[in-house]
C-alpha positions in Angstrom: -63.0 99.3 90.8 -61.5 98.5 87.6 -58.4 96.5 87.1 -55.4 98.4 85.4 -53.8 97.2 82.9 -51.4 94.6 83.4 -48.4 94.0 80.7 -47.3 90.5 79.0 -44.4 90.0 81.4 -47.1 90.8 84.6 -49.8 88.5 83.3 -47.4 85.5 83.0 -45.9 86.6 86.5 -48.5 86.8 88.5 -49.8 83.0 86.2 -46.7 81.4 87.3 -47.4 82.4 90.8 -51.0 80.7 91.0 -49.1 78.2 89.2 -47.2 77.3 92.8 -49.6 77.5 94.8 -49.3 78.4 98.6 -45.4 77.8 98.1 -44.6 80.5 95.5 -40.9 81.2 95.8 -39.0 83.6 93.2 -36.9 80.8 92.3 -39.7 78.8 91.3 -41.5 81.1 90.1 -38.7 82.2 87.4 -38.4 78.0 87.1 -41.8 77.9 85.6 -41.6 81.2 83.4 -38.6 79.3 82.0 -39.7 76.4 81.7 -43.3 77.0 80.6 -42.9 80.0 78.4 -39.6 79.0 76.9 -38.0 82.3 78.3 -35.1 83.3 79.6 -36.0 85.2 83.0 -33.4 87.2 84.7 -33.7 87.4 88.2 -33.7 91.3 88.8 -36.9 91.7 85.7 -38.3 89.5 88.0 -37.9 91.1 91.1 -39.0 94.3 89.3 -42.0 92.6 88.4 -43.0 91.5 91.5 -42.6 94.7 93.5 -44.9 96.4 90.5 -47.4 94.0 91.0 -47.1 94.4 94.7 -47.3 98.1 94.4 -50.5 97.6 92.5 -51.5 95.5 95.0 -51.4 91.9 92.7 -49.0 90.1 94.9 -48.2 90.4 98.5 -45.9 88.5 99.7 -44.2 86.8 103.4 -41.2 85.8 104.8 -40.7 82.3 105.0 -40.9 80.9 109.0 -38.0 79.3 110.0 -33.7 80.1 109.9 -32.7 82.3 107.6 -30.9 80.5 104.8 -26.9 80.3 104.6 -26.7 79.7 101.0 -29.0 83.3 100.6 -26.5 85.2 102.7 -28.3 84.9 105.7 -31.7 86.6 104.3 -35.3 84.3 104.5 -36.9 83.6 101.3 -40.2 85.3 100.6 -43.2 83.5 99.4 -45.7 85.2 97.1 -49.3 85.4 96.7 -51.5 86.4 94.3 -54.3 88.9 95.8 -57.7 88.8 94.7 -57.4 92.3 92.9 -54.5 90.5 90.7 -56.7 87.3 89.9 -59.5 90.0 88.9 -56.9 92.0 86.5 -55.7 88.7 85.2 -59.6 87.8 84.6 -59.8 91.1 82.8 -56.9 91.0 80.7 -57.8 87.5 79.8 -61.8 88.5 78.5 -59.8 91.7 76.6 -57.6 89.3 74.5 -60.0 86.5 73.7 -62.8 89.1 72.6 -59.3 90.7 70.0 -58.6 86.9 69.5 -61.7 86.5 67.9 -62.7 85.5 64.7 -58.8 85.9 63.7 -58.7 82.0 63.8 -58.2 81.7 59.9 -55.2 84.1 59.7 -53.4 83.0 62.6 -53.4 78.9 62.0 -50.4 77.5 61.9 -51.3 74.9 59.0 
């Protein structure tokens, strides 16, 4: 099955969720949109986000074992995880940009 296309905002969502590994919390995951694409993340586009990319079937996600959390109101935190049908649209996105980033070297150098 093909991968469907995933948008800018997706691609670095579901990258900053392989970026945390097995402990991929919202709050870190907005942490390293901020911090590594110098972005300012609101915390509902990223909820959005991730229940696209879980409707899509990119993410799934957990709730963490334990107590719930006081500061949170009560409510567990969920932990995310990227599916293998998100790392295969991410693979496809990626070969679809590199073959358009091609031979465009010259115009787009910043020197």
């Amino acid at each position: 099955m093909a991968a469907s296309y995933i948008g800018e905002f997706e691609q670095m969502v579901l990258l900053a969720v392989l970026q945390q590994g097995e402990e991929a919390y919202a709050i870190d995951v907005r942490k390293e949109l901020e911090s590594s694409a110098q972005r300012p993340v609101s915390r509902g586009a990223l909820y959005r986000t991730l229940d696209r990319l879980e409707a899509k079937g990119y993410v799934t996600w957990q709730l963490e074992d334990g107590s719930p959390i006081p500061e949170r109101g009560g409510h567990p935190m969920r932990k995310f995880r990227v599916t293998g049908a998100g790392v295969e649209a991410l693979r496809a996105s990626r070969s679809a940009l590199l073959k358009l980033w091609r031979g465009l070297d010259a115009v787009l150098d910043e020197s």
